[in-house]
ROSE-4610 file (N, C-alpha, C; in Angstrom, 1 decimal, always signed):
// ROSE-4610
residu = [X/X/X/X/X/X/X/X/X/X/X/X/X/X/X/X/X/X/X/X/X/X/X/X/X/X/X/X/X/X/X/X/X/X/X/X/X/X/X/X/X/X/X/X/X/X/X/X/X/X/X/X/X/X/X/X/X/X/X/X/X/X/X/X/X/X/X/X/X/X/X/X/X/X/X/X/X/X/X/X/X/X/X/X/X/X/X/X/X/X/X/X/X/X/X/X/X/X/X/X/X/X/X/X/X/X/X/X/X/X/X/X/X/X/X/X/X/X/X/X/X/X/X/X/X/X/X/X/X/X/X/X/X/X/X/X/X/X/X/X/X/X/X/X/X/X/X/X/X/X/X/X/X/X/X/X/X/X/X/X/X/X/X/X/X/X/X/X/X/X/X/X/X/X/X/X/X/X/X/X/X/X/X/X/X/X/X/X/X/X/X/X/X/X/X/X/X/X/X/X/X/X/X/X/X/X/X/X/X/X/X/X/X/X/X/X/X/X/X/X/X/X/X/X/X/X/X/X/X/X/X/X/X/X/X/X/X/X/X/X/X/X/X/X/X/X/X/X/X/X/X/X/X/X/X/X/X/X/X/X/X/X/X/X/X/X/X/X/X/X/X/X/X/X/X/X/X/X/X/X/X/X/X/X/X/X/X/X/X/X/X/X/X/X/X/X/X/X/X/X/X/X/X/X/X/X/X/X/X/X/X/X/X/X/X/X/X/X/X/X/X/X/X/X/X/X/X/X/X/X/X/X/X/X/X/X/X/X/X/X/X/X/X/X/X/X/X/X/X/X/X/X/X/X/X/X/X/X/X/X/X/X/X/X/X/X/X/X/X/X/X/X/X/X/X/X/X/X/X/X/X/X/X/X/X/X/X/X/X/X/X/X/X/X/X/X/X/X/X/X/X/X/X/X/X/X/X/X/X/X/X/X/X/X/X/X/X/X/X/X/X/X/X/X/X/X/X/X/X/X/X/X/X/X/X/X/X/X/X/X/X/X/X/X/X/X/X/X/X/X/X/X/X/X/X/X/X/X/X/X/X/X/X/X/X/X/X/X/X/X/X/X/X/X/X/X/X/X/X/X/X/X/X/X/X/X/X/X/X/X/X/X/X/X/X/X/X/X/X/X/X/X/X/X/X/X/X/X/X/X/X/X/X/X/X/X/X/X/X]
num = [1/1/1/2/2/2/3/3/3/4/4/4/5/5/5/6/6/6/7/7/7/8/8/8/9/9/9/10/10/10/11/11/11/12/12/12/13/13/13/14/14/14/15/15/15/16/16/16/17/17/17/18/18/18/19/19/19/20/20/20/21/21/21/22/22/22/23/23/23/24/24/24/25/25/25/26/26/26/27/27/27/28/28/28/29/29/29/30/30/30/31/31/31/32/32/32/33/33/33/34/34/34/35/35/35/36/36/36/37/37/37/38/38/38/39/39/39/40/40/40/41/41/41/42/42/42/43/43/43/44/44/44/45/45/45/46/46/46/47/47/47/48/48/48/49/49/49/50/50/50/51/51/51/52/52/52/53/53/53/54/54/54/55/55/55/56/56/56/57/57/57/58/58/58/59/59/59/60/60/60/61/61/61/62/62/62/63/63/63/64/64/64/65/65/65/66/66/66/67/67/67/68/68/68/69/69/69/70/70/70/71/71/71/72/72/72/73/73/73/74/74/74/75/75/75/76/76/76/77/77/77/78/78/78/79/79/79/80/80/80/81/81/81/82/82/82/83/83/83/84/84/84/85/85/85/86/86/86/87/87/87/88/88/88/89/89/89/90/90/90/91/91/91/92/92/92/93/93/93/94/94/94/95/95/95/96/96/96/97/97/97/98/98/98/99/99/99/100/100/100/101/101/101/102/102/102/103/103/103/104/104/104/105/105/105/106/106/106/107/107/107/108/108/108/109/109/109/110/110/110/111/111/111/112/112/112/113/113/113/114/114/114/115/115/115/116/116/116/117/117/117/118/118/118/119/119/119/120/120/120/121/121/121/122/122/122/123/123/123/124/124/124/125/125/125/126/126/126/127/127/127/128/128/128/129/129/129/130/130/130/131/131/131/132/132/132/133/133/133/134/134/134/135/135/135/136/136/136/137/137/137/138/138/138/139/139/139/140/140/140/141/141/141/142/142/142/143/143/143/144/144/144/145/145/145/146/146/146/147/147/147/148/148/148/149/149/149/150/150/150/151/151/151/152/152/152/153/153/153/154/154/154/155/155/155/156/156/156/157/157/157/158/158/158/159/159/159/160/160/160/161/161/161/162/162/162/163/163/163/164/164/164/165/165/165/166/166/166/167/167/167/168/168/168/169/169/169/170/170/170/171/171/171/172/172/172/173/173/173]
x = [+111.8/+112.5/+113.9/+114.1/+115.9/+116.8/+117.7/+119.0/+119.7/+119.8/+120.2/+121.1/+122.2/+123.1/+123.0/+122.8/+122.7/+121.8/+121.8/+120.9/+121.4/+120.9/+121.9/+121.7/+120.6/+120.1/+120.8/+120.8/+121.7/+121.7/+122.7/+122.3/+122.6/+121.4/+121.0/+120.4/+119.7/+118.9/+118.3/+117.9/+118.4/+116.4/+116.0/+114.6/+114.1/+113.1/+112.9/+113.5/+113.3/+114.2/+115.5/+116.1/+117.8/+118.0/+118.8/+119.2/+120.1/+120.1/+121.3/+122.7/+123.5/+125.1/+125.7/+126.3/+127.5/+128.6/+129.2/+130.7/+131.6/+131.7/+132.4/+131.9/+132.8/+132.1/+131.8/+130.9/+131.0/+132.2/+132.3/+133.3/+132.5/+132.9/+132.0/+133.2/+133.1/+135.0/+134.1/+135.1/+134.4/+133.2/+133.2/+131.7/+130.3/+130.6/+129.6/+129.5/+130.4/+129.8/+129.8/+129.9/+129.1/+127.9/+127.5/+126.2/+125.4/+125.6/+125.5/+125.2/+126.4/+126.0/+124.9/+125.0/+123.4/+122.3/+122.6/+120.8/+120.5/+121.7/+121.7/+120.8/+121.3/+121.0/+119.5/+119.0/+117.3/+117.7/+116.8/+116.9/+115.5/+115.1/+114.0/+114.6/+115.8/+116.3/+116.5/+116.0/+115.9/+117.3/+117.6/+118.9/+119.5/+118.1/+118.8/+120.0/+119.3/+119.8/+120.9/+121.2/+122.4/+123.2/+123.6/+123.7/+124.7/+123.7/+124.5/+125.4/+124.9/+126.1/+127.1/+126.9/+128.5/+129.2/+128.8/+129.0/+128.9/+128.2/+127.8/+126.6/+126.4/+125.5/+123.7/+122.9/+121.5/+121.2/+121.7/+121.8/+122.8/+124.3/+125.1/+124.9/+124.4/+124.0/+123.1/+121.5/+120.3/+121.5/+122.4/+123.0/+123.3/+124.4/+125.2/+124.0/+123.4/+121.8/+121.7/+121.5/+120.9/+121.3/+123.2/+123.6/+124.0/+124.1/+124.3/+123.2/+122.0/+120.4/+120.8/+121.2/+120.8/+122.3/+123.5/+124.4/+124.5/+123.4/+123.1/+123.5/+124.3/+125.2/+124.2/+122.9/+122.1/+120.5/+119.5/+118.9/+117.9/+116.6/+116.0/+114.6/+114.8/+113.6/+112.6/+111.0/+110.6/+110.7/+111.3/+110.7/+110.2/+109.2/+107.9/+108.3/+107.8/+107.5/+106.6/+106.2/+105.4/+104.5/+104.8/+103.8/+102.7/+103.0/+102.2/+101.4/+101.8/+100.9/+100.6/+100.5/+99.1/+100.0/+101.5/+102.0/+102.9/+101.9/+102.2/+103.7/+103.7/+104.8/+105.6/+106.8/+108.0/+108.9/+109.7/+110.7/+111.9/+112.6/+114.1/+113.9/+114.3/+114.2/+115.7/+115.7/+117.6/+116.8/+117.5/+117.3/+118.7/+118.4/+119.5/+119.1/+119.7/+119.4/+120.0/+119.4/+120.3/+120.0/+121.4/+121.3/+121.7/+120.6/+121.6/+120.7/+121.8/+121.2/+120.4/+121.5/+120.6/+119.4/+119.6/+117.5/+116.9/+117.5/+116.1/+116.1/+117.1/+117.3/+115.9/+116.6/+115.6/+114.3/+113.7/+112.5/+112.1/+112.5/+112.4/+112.5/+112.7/+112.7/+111.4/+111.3/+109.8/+108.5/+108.4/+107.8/+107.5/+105.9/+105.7/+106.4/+106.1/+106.2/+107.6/+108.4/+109.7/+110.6/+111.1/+111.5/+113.5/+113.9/+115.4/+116.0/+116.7/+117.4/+119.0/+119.6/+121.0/+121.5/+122.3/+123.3/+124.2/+124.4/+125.4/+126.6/+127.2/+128.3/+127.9/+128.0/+127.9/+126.6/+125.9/+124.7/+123.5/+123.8/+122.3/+122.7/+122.2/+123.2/+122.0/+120.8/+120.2/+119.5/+119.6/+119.1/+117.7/+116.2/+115.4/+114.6/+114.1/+113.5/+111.9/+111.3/+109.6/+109.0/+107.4/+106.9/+105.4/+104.8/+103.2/+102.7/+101.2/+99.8/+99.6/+100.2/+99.7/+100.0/+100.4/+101.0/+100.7/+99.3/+98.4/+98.9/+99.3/+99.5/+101.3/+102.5/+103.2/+103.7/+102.8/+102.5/+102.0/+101.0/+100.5/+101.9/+102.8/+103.7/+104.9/+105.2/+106.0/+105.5/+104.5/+104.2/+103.5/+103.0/+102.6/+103.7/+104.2/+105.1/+106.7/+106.9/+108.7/+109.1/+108.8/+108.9/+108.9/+107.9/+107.4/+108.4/+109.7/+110.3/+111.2/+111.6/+112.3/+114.1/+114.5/+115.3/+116.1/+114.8/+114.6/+114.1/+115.1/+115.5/+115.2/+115.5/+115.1/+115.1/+114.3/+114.0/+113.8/+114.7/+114.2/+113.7/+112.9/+112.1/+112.5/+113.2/+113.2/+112.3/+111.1/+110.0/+111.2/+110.4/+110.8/+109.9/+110.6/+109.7/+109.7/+111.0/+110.9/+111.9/+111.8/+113.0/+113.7/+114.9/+115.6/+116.4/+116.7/+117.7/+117.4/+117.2/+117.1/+117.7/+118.6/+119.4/+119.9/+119.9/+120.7/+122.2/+122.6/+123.6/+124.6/+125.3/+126.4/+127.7/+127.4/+128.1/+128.7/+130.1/+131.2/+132.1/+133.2/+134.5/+135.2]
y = [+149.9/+149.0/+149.6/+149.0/+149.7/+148.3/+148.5/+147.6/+147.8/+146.4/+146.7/+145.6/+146.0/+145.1/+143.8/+142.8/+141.5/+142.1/+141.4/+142.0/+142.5/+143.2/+143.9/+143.3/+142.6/+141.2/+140.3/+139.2/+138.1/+136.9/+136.2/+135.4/+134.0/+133.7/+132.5/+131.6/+132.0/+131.1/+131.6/+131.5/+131.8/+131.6/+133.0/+133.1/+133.9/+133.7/+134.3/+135.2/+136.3/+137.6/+137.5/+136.5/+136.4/+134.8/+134.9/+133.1/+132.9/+131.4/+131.2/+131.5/+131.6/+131.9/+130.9/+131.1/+129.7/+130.3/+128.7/+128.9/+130.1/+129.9/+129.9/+132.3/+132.8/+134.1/+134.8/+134.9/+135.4/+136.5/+136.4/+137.2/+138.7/+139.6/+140.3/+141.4/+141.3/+142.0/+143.5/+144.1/+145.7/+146.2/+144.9/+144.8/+144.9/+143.7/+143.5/+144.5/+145.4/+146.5/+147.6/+147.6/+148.7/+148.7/+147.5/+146.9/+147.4/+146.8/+147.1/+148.7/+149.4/+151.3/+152.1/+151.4/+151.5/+151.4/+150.1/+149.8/+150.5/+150.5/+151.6/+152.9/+153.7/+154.8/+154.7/+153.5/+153.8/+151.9/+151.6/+150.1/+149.5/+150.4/+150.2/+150.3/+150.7/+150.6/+149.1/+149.6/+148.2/+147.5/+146.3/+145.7/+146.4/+147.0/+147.5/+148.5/+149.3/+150.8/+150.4/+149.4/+148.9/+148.6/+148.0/+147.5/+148.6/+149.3/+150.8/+150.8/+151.5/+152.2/+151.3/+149.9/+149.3/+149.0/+148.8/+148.5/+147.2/+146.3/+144.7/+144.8/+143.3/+142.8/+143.2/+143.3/+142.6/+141.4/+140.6/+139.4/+139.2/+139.8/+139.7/+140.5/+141.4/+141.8/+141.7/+140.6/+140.2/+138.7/+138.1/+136.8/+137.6/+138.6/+139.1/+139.7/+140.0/+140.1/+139.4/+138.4/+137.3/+136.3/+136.4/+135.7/+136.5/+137.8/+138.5/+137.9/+138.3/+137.7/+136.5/+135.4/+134.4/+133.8/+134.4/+134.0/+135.3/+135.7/+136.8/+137.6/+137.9/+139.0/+140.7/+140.4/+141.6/+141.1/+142.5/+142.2/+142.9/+143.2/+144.1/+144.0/+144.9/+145.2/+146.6/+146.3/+148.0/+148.1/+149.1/+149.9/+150.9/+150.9/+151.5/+152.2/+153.9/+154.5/+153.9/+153.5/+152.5/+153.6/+155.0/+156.2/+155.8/+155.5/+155.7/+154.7/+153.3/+151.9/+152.0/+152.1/+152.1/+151.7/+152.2/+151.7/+152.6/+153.1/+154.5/+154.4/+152.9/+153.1/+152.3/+152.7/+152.1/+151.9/+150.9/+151.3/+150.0/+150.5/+149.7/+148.9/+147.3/+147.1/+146.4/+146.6/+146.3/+144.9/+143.6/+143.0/+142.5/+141.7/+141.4/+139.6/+138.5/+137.7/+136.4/+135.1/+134.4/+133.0/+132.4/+131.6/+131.4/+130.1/+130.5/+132.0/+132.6/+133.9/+133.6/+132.5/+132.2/+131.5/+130.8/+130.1/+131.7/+132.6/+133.6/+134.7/+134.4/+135.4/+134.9/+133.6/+132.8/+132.7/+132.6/+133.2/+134.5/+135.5/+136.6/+136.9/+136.3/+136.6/+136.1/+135.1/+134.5/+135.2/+136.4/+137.4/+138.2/+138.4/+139.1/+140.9/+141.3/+142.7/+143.0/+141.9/+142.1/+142.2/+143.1/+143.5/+143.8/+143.0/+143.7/+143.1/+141.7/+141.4/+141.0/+141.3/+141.8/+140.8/+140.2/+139.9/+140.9/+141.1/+142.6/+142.2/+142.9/+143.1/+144.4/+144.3/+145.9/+145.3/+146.5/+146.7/+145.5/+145.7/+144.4/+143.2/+142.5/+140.6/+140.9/+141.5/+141.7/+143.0/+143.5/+144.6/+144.3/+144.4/+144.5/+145.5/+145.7/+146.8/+146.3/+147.3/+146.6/+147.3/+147.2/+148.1/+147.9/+148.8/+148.4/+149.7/+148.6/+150.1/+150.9/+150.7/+152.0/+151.7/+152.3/+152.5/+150.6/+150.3/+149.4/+148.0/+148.0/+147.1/+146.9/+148.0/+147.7/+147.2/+147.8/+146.9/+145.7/+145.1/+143.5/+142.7/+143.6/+142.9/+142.6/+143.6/+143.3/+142.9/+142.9/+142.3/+140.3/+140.5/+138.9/+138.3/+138.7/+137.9/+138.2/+139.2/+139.4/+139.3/+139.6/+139.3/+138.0/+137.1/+136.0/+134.8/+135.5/+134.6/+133.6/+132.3/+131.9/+132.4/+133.0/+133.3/+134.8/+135.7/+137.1/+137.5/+138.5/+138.4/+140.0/+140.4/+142.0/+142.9/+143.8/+144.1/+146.2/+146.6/+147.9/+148.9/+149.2/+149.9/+151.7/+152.1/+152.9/+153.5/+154.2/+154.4/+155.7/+155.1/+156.8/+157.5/+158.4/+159.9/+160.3/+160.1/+160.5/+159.9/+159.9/+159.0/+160.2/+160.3/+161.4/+161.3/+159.4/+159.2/+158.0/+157.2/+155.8/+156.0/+155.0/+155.4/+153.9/+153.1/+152.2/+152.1/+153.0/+153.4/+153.8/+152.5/+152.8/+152.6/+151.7/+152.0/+150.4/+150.2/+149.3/+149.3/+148.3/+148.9/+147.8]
z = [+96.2/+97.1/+97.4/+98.8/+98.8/+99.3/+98.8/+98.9/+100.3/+100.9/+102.4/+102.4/+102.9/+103.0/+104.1/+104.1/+105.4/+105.9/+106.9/+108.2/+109.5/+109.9/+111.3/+112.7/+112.4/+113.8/+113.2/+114.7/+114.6/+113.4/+113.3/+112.2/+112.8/+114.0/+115.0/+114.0/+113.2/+112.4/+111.0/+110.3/+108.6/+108.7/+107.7/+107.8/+106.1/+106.1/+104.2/+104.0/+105.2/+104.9/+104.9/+105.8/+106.1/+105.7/+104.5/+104.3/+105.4/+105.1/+105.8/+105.7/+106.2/+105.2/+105.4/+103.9/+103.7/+105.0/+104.8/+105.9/+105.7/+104.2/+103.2/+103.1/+103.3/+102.7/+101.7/+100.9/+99.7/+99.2/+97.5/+97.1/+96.7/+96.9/+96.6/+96.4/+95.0/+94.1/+94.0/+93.0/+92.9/+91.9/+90.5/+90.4/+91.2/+92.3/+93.3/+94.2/+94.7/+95.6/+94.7/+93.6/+92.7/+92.1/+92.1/+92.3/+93.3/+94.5/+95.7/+95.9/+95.8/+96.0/+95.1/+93.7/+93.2/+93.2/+93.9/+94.6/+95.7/+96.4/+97.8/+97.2/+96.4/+96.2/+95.5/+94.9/+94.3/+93.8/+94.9/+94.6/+94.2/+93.1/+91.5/+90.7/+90.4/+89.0/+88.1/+87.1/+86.3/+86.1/+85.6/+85.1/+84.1/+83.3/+82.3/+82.5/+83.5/+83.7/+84.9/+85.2/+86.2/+85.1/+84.6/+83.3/+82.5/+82.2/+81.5/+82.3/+83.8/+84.7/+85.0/+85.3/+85.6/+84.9/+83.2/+82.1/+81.4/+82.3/+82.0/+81.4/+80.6/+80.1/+81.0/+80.5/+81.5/+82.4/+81.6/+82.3/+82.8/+82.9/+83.5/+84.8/+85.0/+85.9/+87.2/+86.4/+86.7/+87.6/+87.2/+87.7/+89.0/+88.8/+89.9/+91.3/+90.6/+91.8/+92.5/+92.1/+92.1/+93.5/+92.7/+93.4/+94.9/+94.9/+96.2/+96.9/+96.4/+97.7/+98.0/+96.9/+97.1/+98.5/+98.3/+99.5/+100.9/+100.8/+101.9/+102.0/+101.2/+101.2/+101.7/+100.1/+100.1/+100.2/+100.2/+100.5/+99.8/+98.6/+98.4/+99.4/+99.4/+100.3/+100.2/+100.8/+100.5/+102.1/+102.5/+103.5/+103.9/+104.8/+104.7/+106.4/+106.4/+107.1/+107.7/+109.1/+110.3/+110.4/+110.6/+111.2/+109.8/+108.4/+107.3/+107.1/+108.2/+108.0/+109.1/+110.1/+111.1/+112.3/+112.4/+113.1/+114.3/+115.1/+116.0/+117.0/+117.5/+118.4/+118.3/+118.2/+118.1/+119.3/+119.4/+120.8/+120.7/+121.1/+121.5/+122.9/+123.1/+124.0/+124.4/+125.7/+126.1/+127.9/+127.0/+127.9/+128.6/+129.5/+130.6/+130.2/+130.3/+130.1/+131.1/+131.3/+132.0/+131.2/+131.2/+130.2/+129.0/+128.0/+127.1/+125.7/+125.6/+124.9/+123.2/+123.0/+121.3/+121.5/+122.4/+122.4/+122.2/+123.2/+123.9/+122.3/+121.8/+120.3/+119.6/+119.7/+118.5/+118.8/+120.3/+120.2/+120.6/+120.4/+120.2/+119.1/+117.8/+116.4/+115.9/+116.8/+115.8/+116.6/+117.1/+117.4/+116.2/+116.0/+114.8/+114.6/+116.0/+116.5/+116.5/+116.8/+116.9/+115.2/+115.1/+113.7/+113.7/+114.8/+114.8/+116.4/+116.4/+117.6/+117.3/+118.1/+118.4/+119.6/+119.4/+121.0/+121.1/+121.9/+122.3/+123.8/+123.8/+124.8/+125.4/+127.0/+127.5/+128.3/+128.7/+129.5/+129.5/+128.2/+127.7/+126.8/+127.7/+126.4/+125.0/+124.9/+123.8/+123.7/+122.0/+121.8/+120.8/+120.7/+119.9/+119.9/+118.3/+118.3/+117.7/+118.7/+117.9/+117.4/+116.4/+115.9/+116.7/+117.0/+117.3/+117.2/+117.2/+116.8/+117.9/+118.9/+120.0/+121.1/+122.0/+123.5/+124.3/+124.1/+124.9/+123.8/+122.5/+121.6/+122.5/+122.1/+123.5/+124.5/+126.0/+126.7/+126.8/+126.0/+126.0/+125.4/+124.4/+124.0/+125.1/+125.8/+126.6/+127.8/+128.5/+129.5/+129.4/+128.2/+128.3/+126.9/+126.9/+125.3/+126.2/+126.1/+125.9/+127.6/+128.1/+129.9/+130.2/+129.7/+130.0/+129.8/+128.4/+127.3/+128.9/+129.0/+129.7/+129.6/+130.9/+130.7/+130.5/+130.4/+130.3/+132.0/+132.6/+133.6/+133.7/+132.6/+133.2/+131.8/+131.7/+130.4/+130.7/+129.6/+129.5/+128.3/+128.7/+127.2/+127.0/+125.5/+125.2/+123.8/+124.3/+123.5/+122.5/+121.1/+120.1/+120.1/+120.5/+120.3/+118.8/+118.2/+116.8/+115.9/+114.9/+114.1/+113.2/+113.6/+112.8/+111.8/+112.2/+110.5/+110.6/+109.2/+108.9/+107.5/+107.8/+106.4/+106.0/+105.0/+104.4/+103.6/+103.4/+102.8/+102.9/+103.2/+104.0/+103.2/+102.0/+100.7/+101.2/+100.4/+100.6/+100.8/+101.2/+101.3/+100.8]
C-alpha cells in the first residue's frame, strides 16, 4: 500500500476514500509528518517498524495513524498500475461548464470510470481523469455519460499515450 496525502479532487462531498473534513484543520506537528514521509516511502511497514524509526510506542503510533485517516488528513491506499488490471486507456478530461460547477463535480464523482475531479481556474472550470478498458469503453463514457451531465457545455479529451511519473511523495512541510 502507499500513503497519499488528502486527495487531490475536490472535497464537494466526503466519500469512503475521502472523509469529510472537520472545519477545524488538523494538527499535524513533526511527529505526524514523519509518520507521514514513511509511509510515503513504503506504506507496508508495520507499526512496529514505524515505531522504531520515529521512536514511539506501537500503539502510539497505530493511534497517530489512525487518527491522520480518520480527519483526512492521509490516506493508505494500494495503487495499482491500470495497464496490469485490464485497464488500457486512460485520459484527462478538461470541461467548460455553465452553472453551478459543484452539482456537475458531484456528479461527475459518482462516475465509476471517473477516478480524479478538480475545479480549476483558467481554460477549464473542471479537470477529470478516467480509467477505461479500451478506446470504445472511452467513447460510450464520454459520449453517453459525461457530455450528457446537465450543464457540461463543452468537453475536451486528452488521451495518454504514456505515463512517465506517478509519484506520491511529496513529503511535508
Amino acid at each position: 500500500m502507499t500513503a497519499t496525502i488528502g486527495q487531490a479532487g475536490p472535497a464537494a462531498r466526503p466519500t469512503a476514500e475521502r472523509p469529510e473534513r472537520r472545519s477545524a484543520p488538523a494538527i499535524v506537528d513533526d511527529i505526524a509528518k514523519r509518520i507521514i514521509e514513511e509511509l510515503q516511502r513504503d506504506g507496508r511497514r508495520s507499526y512496529a517498524a514505524l515505531a522504531k524509526t520515529i521512536g514511539l510506542s506501537e500503539a502510539a503510533v497505530r493511534h497517530r495513524v489512525q487518527r491522520l485517516i480518520d480527519t483526512g488528513v492521509m490516506q493508505v491506499v494500494a495503487v495499482t498500475d491500470p495497464l496490469q488490471v485490464g485497464f488500457s486507456r486512460q485520459a484527462m478530461v478538461g470541461l467548460r461548464v455553465e452553472g453551478d460547477l459543484i452539482a456537475v463535480a458531484d456528479r461527475l464523482a459518482e462516475i465509476e470510470e471517473v477516478d480524479y475531479v478538480v475545479l480549476t481556474a483558467g481554460s477549464f472550470d473542471i479537470l477529470l481523469e478516467v480509467v477505461c478498458e479500451d478506446d470504445d469503453h472511452l467513447l460510450r463514457l464520454l459520449s453517453e455519460r459525461i457530455r450528457r451531465l446537465p450543464g457540461v457545455r463543452d468537453a475536451e479529451t486528452f488521451v495518454y499515450l504514456k505515463l512517465a511519473k506517478q509519484s506520491y511523495s511529496w513529503g511535508t512541510r
